[in-house]
C-alpha positions, 0 to 999 in steps of 0.5 A: 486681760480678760481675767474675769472670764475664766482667766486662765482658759482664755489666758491660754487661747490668746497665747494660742491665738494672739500670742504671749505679747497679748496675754502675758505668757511666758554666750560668746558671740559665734559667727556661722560665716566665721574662718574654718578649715576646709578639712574639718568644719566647725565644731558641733554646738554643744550647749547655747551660743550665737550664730549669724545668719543673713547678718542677725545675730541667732541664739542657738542651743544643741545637746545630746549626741548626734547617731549615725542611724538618727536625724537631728531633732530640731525644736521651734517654739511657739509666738513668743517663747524662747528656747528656755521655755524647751530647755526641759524637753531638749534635755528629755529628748537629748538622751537619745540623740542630738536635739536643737532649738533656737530663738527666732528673730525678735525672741529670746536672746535673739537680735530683733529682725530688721524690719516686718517678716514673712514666712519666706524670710522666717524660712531663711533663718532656719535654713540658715540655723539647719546649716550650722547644726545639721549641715546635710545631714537630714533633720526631723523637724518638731514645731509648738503652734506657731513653730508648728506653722513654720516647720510645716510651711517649711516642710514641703519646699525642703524635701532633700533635708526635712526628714519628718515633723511632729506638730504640737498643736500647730497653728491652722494653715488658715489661722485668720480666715478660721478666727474671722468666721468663729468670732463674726465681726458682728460680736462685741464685748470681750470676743470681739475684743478677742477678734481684733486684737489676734488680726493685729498679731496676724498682721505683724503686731507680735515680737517677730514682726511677723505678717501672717497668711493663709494658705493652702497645705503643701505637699511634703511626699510620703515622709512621718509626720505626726499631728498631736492636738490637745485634749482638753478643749480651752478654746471652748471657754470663750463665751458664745464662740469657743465651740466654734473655735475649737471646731476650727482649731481641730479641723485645722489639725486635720488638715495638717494630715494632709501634709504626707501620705504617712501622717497620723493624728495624735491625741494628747488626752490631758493636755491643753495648748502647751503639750510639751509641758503638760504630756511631755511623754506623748510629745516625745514618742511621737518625735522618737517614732518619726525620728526612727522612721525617717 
């Protein structure tokens, strides 16, 4: 789609904006409800398996070796990646501790959700997912764009058990509004293309039947945040309104600082979208420096 257009720039800023269902882009069953003893619960997830949470069927993965002195990092992937697409940054993050991702509803080998979602019932399957492998103890929570979205709308209503974030060039907080001003109804060809067809994602058009909406930044209190956005600016190459997108994409980063009053803005200098995948280092010592400040 739009392959004659600088393919791969635009390529990227639908799977920024639209999600993978628009571009292309990339276990014995366990059940969390299951009988345990009460004296000892459950043992720890070690490699990838499935839980049941609100009665759908989850695929969870976790490695690495939980410290006493160190929260659980947990990963959540951006609109239309599984944790496979993590599976390599877990490994790197394992070393030091214990790190898991899991499938949202309708991705990966997770079961497909009941009906359209919102945030809240997003928000009940990662508490569910935080239960089986954190239980109470605190967890930094580390989001890729959408992912992003979610751990930092989940943040602030969370505050006995999110212990910090790391957003990897999170979606916005005001993800339509900015795309509708950027690209005005007014335009045609290709953007307006654009347009229209990441307002049918935002409206539940995507695999997670996820209906999306704008919001303002919550109040997460003083705990680490960090905020990395991208260096190299894909955005810009979507003919007459990229410089207009990359604007809005970065001030929305800005206003994720707002979450805490101990956030810092990180840049990863060569990196597009995918952070995880073209500066894993830089993602990494920001999840290492807020997992040791919380």
């Amino acid at each position: 789609m739009f392959r004659n257009i600088k393919s791969t720039a635009v390529a990227a800023l639908l799977c920024a904006l639209a999600g993978p269902v628009l571009a292309g882009c990339d276990e014995a069953a366990e059940s969390s409800d299951a009988p345990t003893s009460a004296a000892a619960g459950p043992e720890p997830i070690s490699g990838t398996t499935k839980i049941t949470v609100d009665g759908r069927s989850v695929n969870v993965s976790c490695s690495g070796t939980e410290m006493e002195d160190r929260p659980v990092v947990v990963l959540l992937a951006g609109l239309g990646d599984g944790l496979d697409k993590l599976a390599g940054f877990q490994q790197t993050l394992s070393a030091k501790g214990r790190v898991c991702s899991y499938d949202r509803l309708g991705e990966g080998a997770s079961d497909q959700p009941g009906g359209p979602q919102t945030f809240d019932s997003a928000g009940r399957i990662l508490t569910g997912v935080l239960d089986r492998v954190a239980g109470d103890s605190p967890v930094v929570l580390a989001g890729h764009s959408l992912g992003g979205l979610i751990a930092a709308r989940y943040a602030p209503a969370h505050r006995d058990r999110v212990a910090g974030l790391v957003l990897m060039d999170a979606t916005p907080s005001t993800i339509i509004g900015d795309t509708t001003a950027a690209i005005p109804e007014s335009a045609t060809g290709p953007a307006a293309e654009l347009r229209a067809q990441s307002l049918a994602v935002y409206g539940g058009e995507n695999p997670e039947l996820l209906t999306m909406q704008d919001g303002e930044v919550g109040d997460a209190g003083d705990i680490p945040v960090e905020v990395i956005r991208h260096g190299q600016p894909y955005l810009g190459a979507v003919p007459e309104y990229g410089a207009a997108l990359e604007q809005a994409w970065a001030a929305g980063q800005d206003k994720w600082l707002k979450l805490s009053s101990d956030s810092n803005p990180v840049t990863a200098p060569d990196s597009g979208h995918y952070i995880y995948v073209d500066q894993p280092e830089v993602a990494v010592q920001a999840i290492e420096r807020v997992a040791a400040d919380a």
